[in-house]
C-alpha positions in Angstrom: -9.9 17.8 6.7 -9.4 14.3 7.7 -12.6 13.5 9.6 -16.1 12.5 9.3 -19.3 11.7 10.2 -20.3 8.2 10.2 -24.1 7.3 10.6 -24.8 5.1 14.2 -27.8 3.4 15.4 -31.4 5.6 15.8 -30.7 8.2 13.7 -27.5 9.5 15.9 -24.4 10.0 14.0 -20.7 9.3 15.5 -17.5 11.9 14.7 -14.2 9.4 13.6 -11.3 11.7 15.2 -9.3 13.8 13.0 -5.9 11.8 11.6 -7.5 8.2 11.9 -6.4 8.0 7.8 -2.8 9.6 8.6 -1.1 11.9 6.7 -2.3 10.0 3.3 -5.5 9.2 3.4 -9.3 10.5 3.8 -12.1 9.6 5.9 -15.2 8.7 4.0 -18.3 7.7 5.9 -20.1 4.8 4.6 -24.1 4.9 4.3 -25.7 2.6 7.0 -22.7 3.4 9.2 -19.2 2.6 9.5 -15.9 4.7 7.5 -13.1 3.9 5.1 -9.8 5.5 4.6 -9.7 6.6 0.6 -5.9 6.7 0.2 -3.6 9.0 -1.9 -1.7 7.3 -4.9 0.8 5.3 -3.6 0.1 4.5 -0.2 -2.3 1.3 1.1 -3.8 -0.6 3.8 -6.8 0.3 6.1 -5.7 3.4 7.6 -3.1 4.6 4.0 -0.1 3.9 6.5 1.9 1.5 3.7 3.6 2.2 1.2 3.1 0.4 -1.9 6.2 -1.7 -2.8 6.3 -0.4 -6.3 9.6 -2.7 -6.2 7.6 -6.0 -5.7 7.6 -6.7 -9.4 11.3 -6.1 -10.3 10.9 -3.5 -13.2 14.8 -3.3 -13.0 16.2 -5.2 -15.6 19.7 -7.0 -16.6 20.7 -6.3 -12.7 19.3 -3.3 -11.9 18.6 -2.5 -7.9 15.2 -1.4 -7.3 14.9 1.7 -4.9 10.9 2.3 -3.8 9.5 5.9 -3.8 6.2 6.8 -3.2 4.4 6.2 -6.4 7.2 5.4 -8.6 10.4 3.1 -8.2 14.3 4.3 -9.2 16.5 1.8 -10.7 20.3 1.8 -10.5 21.9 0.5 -13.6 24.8 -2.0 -13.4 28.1 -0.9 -15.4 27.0 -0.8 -19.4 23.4 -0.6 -18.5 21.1 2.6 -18.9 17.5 4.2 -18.9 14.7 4.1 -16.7 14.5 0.4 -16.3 18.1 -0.5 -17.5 17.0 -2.1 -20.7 19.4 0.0 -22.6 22.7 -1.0 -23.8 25.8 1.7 -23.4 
């Protein structure tokens, strides 16, 4: 279930609407009032909309491309390159 109650002024308490945190993330209501989105593995930002570049860091080596997947990164070894990061010779 992706909504929650959130603590308001004079002992009143507020409902966030359902899907505020998208499809990857969870509403958590914060003591003294207020929410945050607790986001699944992979995915960022205030509301778990963004994907986390796992590319940003070039893993790929000697030439590799990078693809991005959620959680995890591909690389696509140039010619006489192998393994998950390309650091192996053919």
């Amino acid at each position: 279930m992706d909504s929650c109650t959130v603590s308001a002024p004079l002992g009143s308490a507020i409902m966030v609407p359902s899907g505020i945190c998208g499809d990857h993330g969870m509403c958590v209501g914060l003591s003294g009032g207020g929410f945050r989105c607790s986001c699944e593995a992979g995915y960022t930002g205030q509301y778990c909309h963004e994907n986390i570049n796992d590319c940003k860091v070039n893993p790929c080596q000697n030439g590799g491309t990078c693809v991005d997947k959620v959680s995890s990164f591909q690389c696509i070894c140039k010619e006489g390159w192998e393994g998950e990061i390309c650091a192996t010779s053919k």
